[in-house]
mmCIF file of the N, C-alpha and C atoms, coordinates in Angstrom:
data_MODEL
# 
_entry.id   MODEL 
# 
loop_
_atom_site.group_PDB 
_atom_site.id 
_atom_site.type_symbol 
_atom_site.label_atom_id 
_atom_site.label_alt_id 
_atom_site.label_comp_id 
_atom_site.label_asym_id 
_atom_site.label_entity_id 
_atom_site.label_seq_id 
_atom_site.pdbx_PDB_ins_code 
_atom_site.Cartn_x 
_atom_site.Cartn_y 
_atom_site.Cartn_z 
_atom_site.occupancy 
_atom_site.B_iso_or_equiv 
_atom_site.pdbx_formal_charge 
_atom_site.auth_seq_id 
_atom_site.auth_comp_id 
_atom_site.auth_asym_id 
_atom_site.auth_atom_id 
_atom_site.pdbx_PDB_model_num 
ATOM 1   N N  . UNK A 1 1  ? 37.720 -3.760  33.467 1.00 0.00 ? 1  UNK A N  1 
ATOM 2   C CA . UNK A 1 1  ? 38.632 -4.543  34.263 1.00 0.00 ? 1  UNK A CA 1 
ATOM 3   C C  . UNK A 1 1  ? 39.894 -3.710  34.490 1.00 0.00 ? 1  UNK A C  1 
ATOM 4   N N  . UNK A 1 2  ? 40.312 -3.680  36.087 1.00 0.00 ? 2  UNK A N  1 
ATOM 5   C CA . UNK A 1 2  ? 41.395 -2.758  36.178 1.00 0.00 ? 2  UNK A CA 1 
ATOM 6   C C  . UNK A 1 2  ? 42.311 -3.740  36.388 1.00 0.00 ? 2  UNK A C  1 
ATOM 7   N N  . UNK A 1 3  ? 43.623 -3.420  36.139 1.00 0.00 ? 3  UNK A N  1 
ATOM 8   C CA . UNK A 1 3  ? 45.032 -3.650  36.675 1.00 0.00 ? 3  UNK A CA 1 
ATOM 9   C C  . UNK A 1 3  ? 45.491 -3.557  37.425 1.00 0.00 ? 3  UNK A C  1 
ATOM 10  N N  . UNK A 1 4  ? 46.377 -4.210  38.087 1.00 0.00 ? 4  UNK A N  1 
ATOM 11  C CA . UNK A 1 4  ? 47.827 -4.506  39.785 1.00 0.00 ? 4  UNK A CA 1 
ATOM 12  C C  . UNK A 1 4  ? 48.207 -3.747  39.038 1.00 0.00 ? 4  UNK A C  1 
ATOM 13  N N  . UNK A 1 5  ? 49.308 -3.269  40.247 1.00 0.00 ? 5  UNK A N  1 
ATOM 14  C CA . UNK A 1 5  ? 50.352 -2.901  40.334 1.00 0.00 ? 5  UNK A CA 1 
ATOM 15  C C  . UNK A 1 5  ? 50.881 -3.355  41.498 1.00 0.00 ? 5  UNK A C  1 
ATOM 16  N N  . UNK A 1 6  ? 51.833 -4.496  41.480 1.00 0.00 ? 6  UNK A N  1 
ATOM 17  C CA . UNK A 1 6  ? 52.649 -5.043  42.629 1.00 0.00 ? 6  UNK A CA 1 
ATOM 18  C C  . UNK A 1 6  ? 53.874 -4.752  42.628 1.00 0.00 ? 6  UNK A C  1 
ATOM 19  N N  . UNK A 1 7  ? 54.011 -4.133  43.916 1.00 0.00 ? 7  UNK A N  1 
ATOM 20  C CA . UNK A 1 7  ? 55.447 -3.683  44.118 1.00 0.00 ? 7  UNK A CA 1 
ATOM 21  C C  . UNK A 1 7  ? 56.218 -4.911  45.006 1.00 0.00 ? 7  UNK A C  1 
ATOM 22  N N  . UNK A 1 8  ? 57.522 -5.670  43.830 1.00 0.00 ? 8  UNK A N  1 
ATOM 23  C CA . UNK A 1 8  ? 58.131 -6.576  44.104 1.00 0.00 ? 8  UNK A CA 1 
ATOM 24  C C  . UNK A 1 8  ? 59.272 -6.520  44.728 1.00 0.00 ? 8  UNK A C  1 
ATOM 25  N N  . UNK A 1 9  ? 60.181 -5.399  44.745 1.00 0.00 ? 9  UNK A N  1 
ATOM 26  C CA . UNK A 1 9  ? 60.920 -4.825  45.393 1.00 0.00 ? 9  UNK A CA 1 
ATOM 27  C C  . UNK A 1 9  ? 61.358 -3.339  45.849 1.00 0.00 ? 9  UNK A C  1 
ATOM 28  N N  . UNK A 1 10 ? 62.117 -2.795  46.288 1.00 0.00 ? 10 UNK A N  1 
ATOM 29  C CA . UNK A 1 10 ? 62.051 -1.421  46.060 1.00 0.00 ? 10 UNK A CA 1 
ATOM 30  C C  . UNK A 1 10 ? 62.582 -0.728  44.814 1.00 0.00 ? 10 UNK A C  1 
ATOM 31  N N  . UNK A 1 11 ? 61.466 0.225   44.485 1.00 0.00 ? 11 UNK A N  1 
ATOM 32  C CA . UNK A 1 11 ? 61.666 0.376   43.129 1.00 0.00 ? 11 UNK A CA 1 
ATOM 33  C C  . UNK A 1 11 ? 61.525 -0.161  42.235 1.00 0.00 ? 11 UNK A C  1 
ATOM 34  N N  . UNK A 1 12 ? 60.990 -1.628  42.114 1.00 0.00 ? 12 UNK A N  1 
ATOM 35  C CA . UNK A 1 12 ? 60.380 -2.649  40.845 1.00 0.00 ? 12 UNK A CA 1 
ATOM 36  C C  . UNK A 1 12 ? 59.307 -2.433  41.257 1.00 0.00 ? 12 UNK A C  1 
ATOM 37  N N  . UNK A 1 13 ? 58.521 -2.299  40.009 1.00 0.00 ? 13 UNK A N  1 
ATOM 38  C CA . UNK A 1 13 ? 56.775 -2.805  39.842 1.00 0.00 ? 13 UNK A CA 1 
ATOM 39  C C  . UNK A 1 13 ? 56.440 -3.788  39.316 1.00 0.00 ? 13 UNK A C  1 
ATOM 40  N N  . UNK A 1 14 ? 55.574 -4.514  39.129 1.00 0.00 ? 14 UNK A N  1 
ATOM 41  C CA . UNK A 1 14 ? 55.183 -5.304  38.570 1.00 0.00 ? 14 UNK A CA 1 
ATOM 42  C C  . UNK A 1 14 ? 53.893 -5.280  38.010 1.00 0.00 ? 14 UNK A C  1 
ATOM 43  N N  . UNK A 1 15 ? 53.576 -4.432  36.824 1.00 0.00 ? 15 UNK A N  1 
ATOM 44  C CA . UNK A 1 15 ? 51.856 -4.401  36.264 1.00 0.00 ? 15 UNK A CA 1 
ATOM 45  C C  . UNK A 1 15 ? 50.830 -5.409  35.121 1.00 0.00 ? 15 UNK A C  1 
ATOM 46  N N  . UNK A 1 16 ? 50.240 -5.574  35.547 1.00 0.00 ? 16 UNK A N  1 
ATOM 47  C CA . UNK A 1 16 ? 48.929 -6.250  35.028 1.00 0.00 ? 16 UNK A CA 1 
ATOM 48  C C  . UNK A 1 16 ? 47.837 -5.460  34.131 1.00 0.00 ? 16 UNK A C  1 
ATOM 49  N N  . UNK A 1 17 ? 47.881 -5.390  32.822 1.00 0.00 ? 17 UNK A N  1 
ATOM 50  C CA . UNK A 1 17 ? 46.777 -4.659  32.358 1.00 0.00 ? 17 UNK A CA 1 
ATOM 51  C C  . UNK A 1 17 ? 45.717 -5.460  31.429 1.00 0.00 ? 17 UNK A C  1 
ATOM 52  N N  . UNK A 1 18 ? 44.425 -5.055  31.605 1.00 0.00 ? 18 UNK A N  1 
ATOM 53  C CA . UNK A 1 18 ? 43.671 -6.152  30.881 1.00 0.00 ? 18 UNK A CA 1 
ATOM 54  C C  . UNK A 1 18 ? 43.411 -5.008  29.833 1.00 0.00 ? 18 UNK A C  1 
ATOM 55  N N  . UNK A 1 19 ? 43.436 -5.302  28.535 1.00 0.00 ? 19 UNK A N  1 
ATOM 56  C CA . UNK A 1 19 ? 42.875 -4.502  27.337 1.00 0.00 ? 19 UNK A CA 1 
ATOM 57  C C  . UNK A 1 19 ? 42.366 -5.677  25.992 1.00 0.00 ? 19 UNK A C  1 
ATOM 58  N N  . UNK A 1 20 ? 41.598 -5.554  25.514 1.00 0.00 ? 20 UNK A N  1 
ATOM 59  C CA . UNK A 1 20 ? 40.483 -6.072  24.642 1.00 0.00 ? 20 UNK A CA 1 
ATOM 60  C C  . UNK A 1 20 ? 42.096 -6.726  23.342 1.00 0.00 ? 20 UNK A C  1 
ATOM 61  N N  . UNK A 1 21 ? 41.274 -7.834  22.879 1.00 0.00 ? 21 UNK A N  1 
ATOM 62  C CA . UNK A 1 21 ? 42.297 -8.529  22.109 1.00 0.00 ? 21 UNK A CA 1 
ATOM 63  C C  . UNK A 1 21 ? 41.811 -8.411  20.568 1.00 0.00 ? 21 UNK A C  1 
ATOM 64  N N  . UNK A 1 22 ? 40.252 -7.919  20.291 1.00 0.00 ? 22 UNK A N  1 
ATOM 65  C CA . UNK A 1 22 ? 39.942 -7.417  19.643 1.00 0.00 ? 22 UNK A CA 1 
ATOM 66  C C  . UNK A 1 22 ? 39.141 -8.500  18.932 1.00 0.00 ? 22 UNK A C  1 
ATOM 67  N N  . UNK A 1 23 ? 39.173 -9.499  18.051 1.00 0.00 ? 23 UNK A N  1 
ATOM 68  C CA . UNK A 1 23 ? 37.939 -10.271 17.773 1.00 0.00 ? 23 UNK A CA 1 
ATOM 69  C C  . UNK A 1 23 ? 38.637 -12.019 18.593 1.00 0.00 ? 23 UNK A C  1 
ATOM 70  N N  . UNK A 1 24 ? 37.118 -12.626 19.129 1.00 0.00 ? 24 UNK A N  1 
ATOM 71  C CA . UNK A 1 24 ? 37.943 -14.162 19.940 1.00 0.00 ? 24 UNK A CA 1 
ATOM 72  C C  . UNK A 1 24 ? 37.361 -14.747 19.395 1.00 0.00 ? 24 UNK A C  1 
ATOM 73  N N  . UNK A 1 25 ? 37.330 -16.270 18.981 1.00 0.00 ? 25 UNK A N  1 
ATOM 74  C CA . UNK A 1 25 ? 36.875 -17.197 18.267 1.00 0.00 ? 25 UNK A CA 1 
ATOM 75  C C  . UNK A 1 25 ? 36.157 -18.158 19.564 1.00 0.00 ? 25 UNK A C  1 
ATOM 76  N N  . UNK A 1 26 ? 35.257 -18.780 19.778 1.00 0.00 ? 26 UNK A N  1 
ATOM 77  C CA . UNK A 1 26 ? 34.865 -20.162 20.510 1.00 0.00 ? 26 UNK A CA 1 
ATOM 78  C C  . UNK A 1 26 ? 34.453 -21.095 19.150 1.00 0.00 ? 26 UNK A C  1 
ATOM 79  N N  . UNK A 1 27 ? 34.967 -22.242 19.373 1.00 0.00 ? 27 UNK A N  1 
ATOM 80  C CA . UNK A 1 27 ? 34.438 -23.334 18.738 1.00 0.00 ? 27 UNK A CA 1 
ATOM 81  C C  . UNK A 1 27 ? 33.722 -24.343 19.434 1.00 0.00 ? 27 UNK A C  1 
ATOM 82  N N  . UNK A 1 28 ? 32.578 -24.359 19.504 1.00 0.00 ? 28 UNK A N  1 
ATOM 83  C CA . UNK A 1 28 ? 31.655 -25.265 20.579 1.00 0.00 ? 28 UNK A CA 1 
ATOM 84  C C  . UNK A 1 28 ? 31.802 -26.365 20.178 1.00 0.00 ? 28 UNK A C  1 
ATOM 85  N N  . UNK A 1 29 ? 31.858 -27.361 21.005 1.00 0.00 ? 29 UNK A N  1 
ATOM 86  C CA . UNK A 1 29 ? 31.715 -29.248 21.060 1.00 0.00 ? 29 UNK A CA 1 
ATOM 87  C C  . UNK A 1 29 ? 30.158 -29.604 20.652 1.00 0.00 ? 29 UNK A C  1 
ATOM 88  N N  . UNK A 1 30 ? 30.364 -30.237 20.366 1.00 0.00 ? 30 UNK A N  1 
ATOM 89  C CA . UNK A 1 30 ? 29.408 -31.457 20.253 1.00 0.00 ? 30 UNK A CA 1 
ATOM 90  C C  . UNK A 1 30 ? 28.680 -31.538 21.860 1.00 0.00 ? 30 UNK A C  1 
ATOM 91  N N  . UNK A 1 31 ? 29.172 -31.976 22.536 1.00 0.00 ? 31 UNK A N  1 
ATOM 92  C CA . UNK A 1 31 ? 28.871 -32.417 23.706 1.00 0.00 ? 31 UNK A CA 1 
ATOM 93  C C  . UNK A 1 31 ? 28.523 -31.553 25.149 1.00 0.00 ? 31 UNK A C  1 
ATOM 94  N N  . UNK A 1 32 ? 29.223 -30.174 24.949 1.00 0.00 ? 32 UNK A N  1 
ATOM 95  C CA . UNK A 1 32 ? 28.728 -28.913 25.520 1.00 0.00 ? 32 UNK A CA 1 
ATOM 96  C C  . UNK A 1 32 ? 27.956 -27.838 24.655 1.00 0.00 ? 32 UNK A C  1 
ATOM 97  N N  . UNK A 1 33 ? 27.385 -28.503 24.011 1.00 0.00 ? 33 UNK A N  1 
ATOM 98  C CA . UNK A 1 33 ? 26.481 -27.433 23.271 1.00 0.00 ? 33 UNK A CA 1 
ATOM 99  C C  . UNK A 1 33 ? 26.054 -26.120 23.783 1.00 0.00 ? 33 UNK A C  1 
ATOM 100 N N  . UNK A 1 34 ? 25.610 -25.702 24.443 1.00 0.00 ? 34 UNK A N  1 
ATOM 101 C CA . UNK A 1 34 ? 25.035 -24.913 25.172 1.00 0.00 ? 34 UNK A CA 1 
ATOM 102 C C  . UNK A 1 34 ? 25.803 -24.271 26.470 1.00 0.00 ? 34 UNK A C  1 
ATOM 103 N N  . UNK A 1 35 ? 26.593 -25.148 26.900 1.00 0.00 ? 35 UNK A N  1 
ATOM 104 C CA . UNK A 1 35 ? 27.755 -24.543 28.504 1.00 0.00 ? 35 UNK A CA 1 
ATOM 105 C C  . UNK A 1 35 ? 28.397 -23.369 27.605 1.00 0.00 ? 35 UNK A C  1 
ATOM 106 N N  . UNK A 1 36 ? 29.385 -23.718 26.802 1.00 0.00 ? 36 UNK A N  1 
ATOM 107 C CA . UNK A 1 36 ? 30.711 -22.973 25.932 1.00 0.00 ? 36 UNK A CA 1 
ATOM 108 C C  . UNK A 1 36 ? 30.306 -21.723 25.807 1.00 0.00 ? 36 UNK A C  1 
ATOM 109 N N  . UNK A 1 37 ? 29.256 -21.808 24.618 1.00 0.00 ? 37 UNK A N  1 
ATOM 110 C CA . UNK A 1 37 ? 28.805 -20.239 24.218 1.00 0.00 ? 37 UNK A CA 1 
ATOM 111 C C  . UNK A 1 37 ? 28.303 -19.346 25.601 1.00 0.00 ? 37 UNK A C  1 
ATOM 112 N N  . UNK A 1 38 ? 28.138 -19.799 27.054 1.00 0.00 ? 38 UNK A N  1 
ATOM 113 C CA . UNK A 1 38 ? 27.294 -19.434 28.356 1.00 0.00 ? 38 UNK A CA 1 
ATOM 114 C C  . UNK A 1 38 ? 28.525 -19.222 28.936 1.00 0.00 ? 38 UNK A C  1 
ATOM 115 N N  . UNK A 1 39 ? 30.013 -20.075 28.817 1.00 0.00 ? 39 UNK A N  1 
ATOM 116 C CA . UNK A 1 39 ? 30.981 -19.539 29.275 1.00 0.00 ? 39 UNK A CA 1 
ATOM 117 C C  . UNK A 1 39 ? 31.620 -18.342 29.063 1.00 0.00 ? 39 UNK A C  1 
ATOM 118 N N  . UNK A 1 40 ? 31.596 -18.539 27.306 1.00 0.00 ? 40 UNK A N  1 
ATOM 119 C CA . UNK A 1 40 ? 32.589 -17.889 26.859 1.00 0.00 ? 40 UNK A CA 1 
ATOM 120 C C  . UNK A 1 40 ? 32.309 -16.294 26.298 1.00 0.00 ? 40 UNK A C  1 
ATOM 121 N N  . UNK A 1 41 ? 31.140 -16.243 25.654 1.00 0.00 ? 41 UNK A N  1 
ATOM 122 C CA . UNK A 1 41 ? 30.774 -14.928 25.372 1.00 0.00 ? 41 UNK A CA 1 
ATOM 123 C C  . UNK A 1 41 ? 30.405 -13.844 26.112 1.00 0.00 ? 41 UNK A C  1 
ATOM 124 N N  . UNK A 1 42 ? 29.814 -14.091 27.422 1.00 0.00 ? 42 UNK A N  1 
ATOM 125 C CA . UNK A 1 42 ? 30.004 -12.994 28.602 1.00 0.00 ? 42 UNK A CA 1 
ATOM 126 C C  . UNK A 1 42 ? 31.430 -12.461 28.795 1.00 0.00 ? 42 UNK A C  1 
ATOM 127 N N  . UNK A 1 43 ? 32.628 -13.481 29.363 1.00 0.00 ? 43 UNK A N  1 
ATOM 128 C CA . UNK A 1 43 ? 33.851 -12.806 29.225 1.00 0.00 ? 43 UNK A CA 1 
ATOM 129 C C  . UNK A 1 43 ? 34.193 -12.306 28.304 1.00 0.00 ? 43 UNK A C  1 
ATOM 130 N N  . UNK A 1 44 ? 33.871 -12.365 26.832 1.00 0.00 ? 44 UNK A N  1 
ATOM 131 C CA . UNK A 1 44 ? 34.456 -11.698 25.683 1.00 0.00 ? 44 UNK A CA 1 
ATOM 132 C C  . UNK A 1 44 ? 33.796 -10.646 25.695 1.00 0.00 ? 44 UNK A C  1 
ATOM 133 N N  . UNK A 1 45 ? 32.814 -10.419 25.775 1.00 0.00 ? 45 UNK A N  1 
ATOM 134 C CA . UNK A 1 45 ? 32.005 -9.170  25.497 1.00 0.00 ? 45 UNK A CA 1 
ATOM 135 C C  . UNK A 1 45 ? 32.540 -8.381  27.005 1.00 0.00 ? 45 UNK A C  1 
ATOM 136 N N  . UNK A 1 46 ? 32.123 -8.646  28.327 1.00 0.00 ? 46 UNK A N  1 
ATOM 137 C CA . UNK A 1 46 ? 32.403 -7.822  29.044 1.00 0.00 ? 46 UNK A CA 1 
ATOM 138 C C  . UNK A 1 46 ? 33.906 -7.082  29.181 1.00 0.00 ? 46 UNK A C  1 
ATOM 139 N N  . UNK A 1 47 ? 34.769 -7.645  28.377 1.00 0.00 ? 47 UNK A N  1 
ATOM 140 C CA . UNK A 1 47 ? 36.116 -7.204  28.433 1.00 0.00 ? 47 UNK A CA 1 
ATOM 141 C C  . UNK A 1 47 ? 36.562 -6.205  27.268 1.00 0.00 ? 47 UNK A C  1 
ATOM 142 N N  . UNK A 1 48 ? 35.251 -6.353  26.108 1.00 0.00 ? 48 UNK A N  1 
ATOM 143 C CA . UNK A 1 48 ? 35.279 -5.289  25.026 1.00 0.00 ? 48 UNK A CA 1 
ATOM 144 C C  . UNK A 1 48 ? 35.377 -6.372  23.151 1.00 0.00 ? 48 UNK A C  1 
ATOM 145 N N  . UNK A 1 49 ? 35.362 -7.429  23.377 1.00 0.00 ? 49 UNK A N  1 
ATOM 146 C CA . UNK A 1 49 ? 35.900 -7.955  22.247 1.00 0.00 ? 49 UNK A CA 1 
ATOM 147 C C  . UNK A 1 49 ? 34.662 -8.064  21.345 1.00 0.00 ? 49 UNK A C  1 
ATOM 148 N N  . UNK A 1 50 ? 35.011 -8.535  19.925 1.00 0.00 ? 50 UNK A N  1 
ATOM 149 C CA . UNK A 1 50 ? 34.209 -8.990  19.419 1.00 0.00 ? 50 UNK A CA 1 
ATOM 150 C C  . UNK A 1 50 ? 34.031 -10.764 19.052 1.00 0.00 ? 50 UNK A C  1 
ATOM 151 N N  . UNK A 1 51 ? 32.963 -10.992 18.923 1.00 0.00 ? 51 UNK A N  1 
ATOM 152 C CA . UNK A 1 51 ? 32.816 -12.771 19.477 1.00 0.00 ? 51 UNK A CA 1 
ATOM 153 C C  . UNK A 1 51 ? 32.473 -13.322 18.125 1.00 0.00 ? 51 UNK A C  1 
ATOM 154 N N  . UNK A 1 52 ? 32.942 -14.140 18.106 1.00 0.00 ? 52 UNK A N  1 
ATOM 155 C CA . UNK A 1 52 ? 32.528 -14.891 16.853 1.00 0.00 ? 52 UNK A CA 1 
ATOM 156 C C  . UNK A 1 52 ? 32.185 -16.739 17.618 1.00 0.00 ? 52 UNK A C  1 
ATOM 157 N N  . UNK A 1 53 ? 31.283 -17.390 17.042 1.00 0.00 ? 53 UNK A N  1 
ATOM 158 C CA . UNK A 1 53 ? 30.788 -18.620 17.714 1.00 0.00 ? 53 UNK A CA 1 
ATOM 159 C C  . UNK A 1 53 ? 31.015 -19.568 16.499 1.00 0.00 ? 53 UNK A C  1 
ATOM 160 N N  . UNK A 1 54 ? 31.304 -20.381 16.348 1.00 0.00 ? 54 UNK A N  1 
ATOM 161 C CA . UNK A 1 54 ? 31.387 -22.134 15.327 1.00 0.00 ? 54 UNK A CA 1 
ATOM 162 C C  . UNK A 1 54 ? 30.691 -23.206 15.962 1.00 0.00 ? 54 UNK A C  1 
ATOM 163 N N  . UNK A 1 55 ? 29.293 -23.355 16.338 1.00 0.00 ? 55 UNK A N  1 
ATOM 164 C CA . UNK A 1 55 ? 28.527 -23.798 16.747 1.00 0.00 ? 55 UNK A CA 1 
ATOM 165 C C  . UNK A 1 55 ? 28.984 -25.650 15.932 1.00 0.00 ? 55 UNK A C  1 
ATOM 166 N N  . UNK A 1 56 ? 28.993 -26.656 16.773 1.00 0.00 ? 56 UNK A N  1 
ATOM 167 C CA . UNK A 1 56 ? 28.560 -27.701 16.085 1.00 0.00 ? 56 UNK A CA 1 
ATOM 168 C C  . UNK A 1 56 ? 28.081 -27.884 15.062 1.00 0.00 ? 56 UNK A C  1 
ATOM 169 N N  . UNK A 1 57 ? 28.230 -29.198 14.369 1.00 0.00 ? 57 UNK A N  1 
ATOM 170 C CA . UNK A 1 57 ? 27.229 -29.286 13.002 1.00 0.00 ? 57 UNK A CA 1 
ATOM 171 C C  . UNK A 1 57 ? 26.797 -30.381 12.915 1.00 0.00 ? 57 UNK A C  1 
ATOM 172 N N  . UNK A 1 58 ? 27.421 -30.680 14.525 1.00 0.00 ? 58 UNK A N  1 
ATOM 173 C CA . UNK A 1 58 ? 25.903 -31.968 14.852 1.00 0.00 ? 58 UNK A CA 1 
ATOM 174 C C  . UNK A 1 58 ? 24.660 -31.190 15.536 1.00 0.00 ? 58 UNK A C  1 
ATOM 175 N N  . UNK A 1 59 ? 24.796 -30.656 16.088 1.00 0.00 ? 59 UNK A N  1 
ATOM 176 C CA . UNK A 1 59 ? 23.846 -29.369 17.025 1.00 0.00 ? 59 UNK A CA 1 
ATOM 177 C C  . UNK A 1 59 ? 23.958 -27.721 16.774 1.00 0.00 ? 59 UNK A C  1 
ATOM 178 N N  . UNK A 1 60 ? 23.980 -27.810 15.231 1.00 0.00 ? 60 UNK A N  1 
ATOM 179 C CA . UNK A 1 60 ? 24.074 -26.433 15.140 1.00 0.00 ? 60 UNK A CA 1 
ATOM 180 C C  . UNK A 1 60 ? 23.077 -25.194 15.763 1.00 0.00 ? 60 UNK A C  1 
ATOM 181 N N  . UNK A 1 61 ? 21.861 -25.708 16.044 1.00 0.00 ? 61 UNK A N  1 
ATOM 182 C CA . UNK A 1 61 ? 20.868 -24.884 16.723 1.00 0.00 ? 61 UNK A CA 1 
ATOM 183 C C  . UNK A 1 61 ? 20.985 -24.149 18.268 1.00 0.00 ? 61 UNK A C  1 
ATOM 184 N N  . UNK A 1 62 ? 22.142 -25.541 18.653 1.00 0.00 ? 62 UNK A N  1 
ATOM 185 C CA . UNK A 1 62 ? 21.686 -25.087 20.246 1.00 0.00 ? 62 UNK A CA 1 
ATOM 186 C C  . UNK A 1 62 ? 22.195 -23.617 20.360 1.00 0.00 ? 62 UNK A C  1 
ATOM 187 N N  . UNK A 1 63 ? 23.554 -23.559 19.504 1.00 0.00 ? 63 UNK A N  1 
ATOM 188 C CA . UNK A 1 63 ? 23.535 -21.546 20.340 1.00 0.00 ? 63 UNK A CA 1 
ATOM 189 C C  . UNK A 1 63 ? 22.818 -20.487 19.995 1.00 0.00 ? 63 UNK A C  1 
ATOM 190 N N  . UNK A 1 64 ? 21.758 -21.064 18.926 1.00 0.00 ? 64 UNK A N  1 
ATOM 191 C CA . UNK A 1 64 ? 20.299 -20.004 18.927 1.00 0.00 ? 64 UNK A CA 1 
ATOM 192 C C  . UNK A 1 64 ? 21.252 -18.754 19.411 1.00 0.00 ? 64 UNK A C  1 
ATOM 193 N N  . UNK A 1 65 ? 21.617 -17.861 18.625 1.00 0.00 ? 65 UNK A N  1 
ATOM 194 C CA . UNK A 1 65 ? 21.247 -16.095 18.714 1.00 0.00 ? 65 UNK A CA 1 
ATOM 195 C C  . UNK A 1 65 ? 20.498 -16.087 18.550 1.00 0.00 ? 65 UNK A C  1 
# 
């Protein structure tokens, strides 16, 4: 993922950098069992992180690794 650079006036920049936050937590619902971990671990991984999941413990199965 690359970064702006918007130039806000003359001679101001304004930059945007995306860099890895290093480990992210999801805690899945009950009720999205299966959406959350489909949301959330593609963006974590494609950006460099490491993922950690807390699956339900009414539905602990559904995020099957």
């Amino acid at each position: 993922m690359t970064g702006e650079i918007l130039e806000v006036s003359r001679g101001v920049e304004c930059r945007t950098e995306h860099v890895p936050l290093g480990v992210v937590a999801s805690i899945v619902p009950f009720n999205f069992p299966s959406m959350v971990p489909n949301w959330t671990i593609p963006n974590a991984i494609a950006l460099g992180n490491c993922m950690i999941i807390k699956p339900s413990e009414k539905v602990p199965l559904s995020v099957g690794v």
